[in-house]
N, C-alpha and C positions, 0 to 999 in steps of 0.2 A: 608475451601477452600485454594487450595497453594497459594501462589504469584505466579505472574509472573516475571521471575528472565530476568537483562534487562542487557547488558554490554554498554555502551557509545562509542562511538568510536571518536572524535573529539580534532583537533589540536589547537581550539583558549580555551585557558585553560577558559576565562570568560566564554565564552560560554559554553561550557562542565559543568562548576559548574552550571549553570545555570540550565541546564537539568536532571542535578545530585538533586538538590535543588530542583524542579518541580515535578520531576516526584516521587523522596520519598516522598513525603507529600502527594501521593497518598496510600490510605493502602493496594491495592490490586497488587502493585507493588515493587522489590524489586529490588535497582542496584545495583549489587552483584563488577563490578569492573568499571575502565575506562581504556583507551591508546589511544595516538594521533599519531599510524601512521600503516600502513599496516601492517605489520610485527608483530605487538604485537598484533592485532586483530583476527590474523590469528592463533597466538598461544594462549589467552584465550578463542577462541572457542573453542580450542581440550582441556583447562583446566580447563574452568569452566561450557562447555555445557549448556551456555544459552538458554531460551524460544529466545531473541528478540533479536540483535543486531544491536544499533542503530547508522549507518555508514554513518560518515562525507563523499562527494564523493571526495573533495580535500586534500588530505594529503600529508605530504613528504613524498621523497623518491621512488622507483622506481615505486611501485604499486599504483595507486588511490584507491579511496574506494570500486568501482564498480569492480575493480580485484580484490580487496579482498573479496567483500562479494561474487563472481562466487567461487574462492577457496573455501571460507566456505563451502558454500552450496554444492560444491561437495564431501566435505570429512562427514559435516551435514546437510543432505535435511532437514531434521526438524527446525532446525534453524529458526527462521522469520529473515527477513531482510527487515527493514526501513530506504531508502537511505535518507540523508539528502540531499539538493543544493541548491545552488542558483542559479539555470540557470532554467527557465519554458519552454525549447526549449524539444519537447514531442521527439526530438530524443535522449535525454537521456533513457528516460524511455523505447523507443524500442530497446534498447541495451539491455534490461535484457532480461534472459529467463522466460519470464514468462508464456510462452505455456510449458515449460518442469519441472518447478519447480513450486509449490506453497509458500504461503506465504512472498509476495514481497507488499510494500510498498513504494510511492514515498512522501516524502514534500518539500517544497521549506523551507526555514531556517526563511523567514519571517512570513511563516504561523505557525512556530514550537513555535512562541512566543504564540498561542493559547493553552492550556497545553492539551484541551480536543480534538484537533483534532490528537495531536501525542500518546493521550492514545487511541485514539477511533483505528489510524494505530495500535498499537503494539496488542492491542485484537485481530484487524481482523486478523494480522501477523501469531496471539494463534492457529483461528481456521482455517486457513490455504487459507486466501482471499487474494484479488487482492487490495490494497487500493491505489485510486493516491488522489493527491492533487487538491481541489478544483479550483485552480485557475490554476491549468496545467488543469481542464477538461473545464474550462469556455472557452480557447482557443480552444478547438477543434471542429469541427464541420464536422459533416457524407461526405464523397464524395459522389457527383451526382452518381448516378448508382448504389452506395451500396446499401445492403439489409438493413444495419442501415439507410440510405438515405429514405430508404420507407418506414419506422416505422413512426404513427403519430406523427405531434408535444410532443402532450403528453408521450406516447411512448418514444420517446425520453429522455425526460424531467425521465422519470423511471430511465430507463437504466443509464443514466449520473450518477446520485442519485447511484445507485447500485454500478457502479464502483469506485463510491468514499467510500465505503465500509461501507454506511447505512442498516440496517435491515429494516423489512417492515415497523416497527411503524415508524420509521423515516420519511421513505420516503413517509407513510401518513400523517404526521403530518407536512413534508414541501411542500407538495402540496394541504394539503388540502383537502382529500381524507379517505377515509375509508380502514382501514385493508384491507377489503374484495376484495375493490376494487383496493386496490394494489399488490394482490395476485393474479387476475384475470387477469390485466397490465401485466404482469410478466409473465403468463403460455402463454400469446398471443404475447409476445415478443419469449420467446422459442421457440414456433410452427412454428411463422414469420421468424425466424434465424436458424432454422433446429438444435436445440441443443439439447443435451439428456446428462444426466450423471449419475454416480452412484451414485450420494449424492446429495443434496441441495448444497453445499461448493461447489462440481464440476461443476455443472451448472452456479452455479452463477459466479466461477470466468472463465468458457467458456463464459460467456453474458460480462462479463466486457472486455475481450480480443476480444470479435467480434466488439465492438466500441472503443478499442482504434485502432485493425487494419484498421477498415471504413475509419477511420476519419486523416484529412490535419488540420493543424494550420491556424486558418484564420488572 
């Protein structure tokens, strides 16, 4: 099986080594380079056409990370892109195009010290999901009157799970729940949200884009 080939993008050098240092001591991952600032980012995509590019959102110089990774991804939709930030305000994350592109990822810089939640993003990034950050999704909660608003508690409680970019065993396994029954969760969430797509990938990341657009920061 190939690796997934990962480029770094961040300007606090400790930091950056740190992720460099993390994420190779994974075997199923390879970071093939780094640069700390827009500009170089922009041009080892078009040089080294990575799987994942993992992008600080503050950088010097004219462009921030989130102009950068919009360039990337127009010149390589394949691309994943996992934004990095320190801001949990969910109007970063609706600033991406994530109804036009796939493979977008949000973490906050304090959850990236968890090594398994930014490998578990760059996977989903692989196969082409919606991943946000756990404690950007704890903030949100459905608007009165939305169709995510009328999904039961539990219901709910799926979906969140989903968008944060668990598979099913996951999200049986942190609810407490059977496979089966979180497969069924799932097909009654679709029907309830009017969703349909060509693929598994499709749907799921149209179920994770119907609750981030529900939903207000409480």
């Amino acid at each position: 099986m190939e690796k997934i080939r990962v480029v770094i993008i961040e300007d606090e050098a400790l930091f950056r080594e740190m992720l460099v240092d993390a994420l190779s001591r994974n075997g199923g991952l390879e970071v093939v380079d780094t640069a700390d600032d827009a500009g170089k980012a922009i041009a080892l995509a078009r040089q080294t056409k990575p799987d994942v590019m993992l992008m600080d959102i503050e950088l010097a110089g004219e462009m921030d990370g989130i102009d950068a990774a919009l360039a990337i991804k127009k010149e390589n939709p394949e691309i994943g892109i996992v934004i990095l930030s320190a801001h949990d305000n969910p109007r970063y994350v609706t600033s991406l195009p994530l109804g036009e592109s796939t493979g977008w990822a949000y973490l906050l810089k304090q959850t990236v010290r968890d090594v398994s939640t930014v490998i578990q993003a760059i996977e989903g990034c692989v196969r082409g999901m919606v991943v946000m950050d756990p404690a950007v999704m704890a903030k949100l909660h459905p608007r009165k009157g939305s169709n995510v608003y009328r999904l039961t508690p539990r219901q709910q409680d799926v979906l969140r799970l989903l968008a944060e970019g668990f598979n099913n065993a996951t999200i049986a396994r942190k609810l407490a729940l059977t496979e089966r029954s979180v497969e069924s969760y799932i097909n009654v969430i679709y029907q309830h949200l009017e969703l349909s797509g060509e693929s598994e990938i499709n749907i799921r990341v149209k179920a994770a884009l119907a609750f981030l657009k529900s939903s207000q920061r409480s």
